[in-house]
C-alpha positions in Angstrom: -16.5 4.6 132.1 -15.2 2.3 129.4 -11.7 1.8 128.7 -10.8 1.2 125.3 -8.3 -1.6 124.3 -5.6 0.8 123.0 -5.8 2.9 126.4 -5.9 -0.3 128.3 -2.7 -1.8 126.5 -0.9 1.4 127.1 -1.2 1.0 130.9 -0.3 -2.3 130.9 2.9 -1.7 129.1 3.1 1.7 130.8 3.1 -0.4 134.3 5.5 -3.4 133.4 8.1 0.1 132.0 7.7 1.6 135.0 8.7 -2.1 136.9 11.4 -2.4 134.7 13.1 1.0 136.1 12.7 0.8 139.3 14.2 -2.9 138.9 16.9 -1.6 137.2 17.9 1.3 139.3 18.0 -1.2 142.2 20.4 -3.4 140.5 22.4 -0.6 139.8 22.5 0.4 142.6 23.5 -2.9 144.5 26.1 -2.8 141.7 27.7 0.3 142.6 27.1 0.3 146.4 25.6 3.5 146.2 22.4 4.4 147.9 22.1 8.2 145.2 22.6 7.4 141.6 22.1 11.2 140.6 21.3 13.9 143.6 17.6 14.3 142.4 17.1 10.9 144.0 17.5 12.7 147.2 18.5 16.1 146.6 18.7 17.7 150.5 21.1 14.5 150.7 22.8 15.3 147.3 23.4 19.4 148.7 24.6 17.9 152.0 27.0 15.5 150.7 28.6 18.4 148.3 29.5 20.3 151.3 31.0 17.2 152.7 33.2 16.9 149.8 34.1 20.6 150.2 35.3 19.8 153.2 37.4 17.2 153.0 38.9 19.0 149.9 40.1 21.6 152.8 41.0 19.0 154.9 43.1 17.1 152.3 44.7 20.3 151.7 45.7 21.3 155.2 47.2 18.2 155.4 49.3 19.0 152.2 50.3 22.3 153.9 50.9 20.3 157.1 53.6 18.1 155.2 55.1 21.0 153.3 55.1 23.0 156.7 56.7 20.4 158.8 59.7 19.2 155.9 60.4 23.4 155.3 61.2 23.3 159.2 62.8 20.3 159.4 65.6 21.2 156.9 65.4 24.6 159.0 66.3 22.3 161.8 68.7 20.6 160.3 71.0 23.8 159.4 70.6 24.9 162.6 72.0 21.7 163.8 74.6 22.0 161.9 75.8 25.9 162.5 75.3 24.3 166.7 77.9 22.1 165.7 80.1 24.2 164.0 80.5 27.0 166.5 80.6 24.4 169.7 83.8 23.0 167.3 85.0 26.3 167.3 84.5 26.9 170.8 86.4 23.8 171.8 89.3 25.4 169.3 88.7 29.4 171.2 89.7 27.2 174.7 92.6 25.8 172.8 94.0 29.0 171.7 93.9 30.1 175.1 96.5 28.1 176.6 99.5 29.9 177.1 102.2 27.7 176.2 100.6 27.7 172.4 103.2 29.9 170.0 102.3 32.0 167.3 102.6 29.3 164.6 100.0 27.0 166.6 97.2 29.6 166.8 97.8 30.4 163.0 97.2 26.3 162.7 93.9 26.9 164.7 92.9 30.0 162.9 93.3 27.9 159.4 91.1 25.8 160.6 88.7 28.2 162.2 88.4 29.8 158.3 87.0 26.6 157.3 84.2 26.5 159.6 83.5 30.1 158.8 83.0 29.4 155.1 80.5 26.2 156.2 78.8 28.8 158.5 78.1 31.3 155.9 76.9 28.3 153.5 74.6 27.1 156.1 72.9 30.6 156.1 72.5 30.9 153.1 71.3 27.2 152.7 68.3 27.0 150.5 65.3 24.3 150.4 64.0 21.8 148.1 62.8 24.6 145.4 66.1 26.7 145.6 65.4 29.2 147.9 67.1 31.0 150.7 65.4 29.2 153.9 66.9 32.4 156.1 65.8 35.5 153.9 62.3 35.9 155.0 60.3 37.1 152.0 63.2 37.6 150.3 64.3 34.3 149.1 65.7 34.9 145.8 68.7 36.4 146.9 71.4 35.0 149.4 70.7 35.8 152.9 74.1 37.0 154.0 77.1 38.2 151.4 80.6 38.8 152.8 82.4 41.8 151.6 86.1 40.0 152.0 87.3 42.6 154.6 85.4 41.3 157.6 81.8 42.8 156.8 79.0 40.7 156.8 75.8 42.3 155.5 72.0 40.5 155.8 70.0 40.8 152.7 66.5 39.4 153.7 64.1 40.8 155.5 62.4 40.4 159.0 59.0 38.4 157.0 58.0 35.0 158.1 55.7 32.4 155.8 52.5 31.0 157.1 50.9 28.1 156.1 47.6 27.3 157.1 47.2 23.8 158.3 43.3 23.8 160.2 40.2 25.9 159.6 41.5 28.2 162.3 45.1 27.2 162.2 48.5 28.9 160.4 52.1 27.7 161.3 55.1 29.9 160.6 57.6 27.9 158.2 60.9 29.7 158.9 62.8 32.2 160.2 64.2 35.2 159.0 68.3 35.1 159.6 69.0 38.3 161.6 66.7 36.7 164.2 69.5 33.7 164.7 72.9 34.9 163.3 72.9 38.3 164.2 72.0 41.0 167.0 74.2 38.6 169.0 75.6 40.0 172.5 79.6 39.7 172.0 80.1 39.7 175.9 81.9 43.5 175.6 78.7 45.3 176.6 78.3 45.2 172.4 76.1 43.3 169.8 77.8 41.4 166.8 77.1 38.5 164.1 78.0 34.9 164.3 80.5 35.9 161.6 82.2 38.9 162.8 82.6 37.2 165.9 84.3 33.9 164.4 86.2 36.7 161.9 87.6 38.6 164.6 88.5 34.9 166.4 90.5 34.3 163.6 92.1 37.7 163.4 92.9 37.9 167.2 94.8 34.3 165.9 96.6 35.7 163.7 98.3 38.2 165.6 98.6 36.0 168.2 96.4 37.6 171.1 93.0 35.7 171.4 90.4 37.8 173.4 88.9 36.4 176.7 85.2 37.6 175.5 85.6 35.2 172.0 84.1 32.2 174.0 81.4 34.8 175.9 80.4 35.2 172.4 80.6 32.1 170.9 78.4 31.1 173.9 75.7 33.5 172.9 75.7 32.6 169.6 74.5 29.2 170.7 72.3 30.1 173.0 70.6 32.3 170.2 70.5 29.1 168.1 69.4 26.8 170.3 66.4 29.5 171.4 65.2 29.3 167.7 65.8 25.3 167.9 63.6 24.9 170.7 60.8 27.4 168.5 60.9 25.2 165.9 60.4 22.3 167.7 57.0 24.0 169.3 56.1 24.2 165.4 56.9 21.0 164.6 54.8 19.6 167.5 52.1 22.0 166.6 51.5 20.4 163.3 51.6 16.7 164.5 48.8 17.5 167.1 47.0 19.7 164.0 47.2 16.9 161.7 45.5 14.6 164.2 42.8 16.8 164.7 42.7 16.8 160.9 42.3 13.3 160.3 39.9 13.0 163.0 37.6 15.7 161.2 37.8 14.0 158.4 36.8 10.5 159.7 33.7 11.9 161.0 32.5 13.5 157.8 33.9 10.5 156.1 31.2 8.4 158.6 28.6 11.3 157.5 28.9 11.1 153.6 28.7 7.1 154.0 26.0 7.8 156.1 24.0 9.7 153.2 25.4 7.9 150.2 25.6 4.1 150.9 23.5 1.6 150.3 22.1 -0.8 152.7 22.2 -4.0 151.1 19.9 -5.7 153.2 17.5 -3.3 152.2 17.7 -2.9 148.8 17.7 -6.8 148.4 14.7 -7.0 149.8 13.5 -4.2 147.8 14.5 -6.4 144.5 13.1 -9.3 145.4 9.5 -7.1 146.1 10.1 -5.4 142.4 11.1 -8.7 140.9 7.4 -10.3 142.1 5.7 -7.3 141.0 7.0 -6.8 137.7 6.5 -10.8 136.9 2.9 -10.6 138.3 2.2 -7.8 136.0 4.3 -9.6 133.0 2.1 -12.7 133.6 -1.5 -10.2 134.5 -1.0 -8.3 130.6 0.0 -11.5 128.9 -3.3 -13.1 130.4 -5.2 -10.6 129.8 -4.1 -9.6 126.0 -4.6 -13.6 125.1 -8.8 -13.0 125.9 -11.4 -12.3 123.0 -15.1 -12.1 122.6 -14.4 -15.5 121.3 -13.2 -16.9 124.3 -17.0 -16.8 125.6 -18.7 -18.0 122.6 
């Protein structure tokens, strides 16, 4: 079979093309790091490295729902704290009142200053979060949690829902809790059930006319107990989402360690490889220059 000198000059520069590529796509990709340049280089690799990204995308966003989770309870905690406080100040005040050599003008005094911590309690139930809603409302946050009527009656306008997040594959944490779960249904220590409110109201009425009521700090002690239950909830929660996140970061350093595993280059490797393309694509440089130079007259 005889190979004419067109055919033969096409292979040759068909060959040293060829070299060239595979040159390049080597330098590119000691350049980049990268073992895949485009996922038909290795496409089982390429479809297995998408579902890695997929899931680390789920990951990443766990984590997000982890941090939005865990700051929605801590300024849940935080009022909490602060309604605690408020009604063990009152408390100290109910034990005050209850010394008989008080008069009628110094449980007025007291009462004055009981009204003060009432207001704060009702603005700590109806405290909202970050994007201006009512943390205690359950689904219904658009509306303040607890209105006051001005004549004693205090009336919860939520309702009994509670907000999940979802911070693992197989993981949701509730983010709050709805306000007639803490402030009311609260046993007033007369065989009854009452409202932080009411109960603090009828404190400062029973001031007023001078006649505080034994059962006030039986109530007040209830109401703490009540708060401090959801406190200690919350704080399951919280510790809930730091072990989740750890098992979330963990996840993702393995599949992390996976995708490196598929995608990255090894240098040592691919240096070798250039040196080996380098050698070849010169010896075939060097074979079609040598070759092209020869002519019939070479042998006359």
């Amino acid at each position: 079979m005889r190979i004419s000198t067109g055919q033969w000059y096409r292979q040759g520069v068909s060959a040293m093309l060829n070299s060239q590529a595979a040159l390049s796509k080597t330098q590119l990709q000691l350049a980049t790091g990268q073992r895949m340049l485009a996922p038909s280089d290795d496409p089982a690799a390429a479809t297995k490295v998408l579902e890695l990204d997929q899931l680390l995308s789920s990951v990443s966003q766990y984590q997000r729902n982890s941090d939005a989770a865990e700051a929605r309870l801590m300024r849940e905690e935080n009022v909490l704290e602060g309604a605690g406080d408020t009604l063990q100040r009152v408390r100290e005040l109910a034990v005050r009142a209850s010394n008989g050599s008080l008069s009628a003008g110094d449980r007025q005094a007291i009462a004055a200053e009981v009204r003060e911590h009432l207001d704060g309690l009702m603005g700590l139930a109806n405290a909202t979060d970050t994007n201006g809603e009512y943390i205690f409302g359950g689904y219904r946050t658009d509306v303040p949690a607890f209105t006051d009527d001005g004549a004693g009656n205090f009336t919860y306008q939520g309702d009994q829902g509670q907000k999940l997040l979802q911070i693992g594959s197989a993981r949701h944490v509730t983010t709050g809790d709805p306000g007639d779960s803490i402030f009311m249904g609260i046993d007033d220590g007369s065989g009854g059930t009452s409202d932080v409110f009411s109960i603090v109201n009828d404190f400062i009425t029973d001031l007023d006319s001078n006649n505080p009521s034994g059962a006030t700090l039986t109530a007040l002690d209830n109401a703490m107990d009540q708060i401090q239950t959801v406190r200690t909830k919350i704080g399951g929660r919280m510790n809930a989402i730091e072990n989740q996140r750890g098992i979330n970061d963990s996840f993702a350093l393995v599949m992390e360690q996976n995708r490196s595993i598929l995608e990255d280059l090894d240098y040592g490797e691919a240096v070798s490889q250039l040196q080996q393309q380098q050698l070849i694509l010169q010896a075939s440089q060097q074979s079609f220059m040598k070759v092209e130079g020869l002519s019939l007259f070479n042998y006359l």
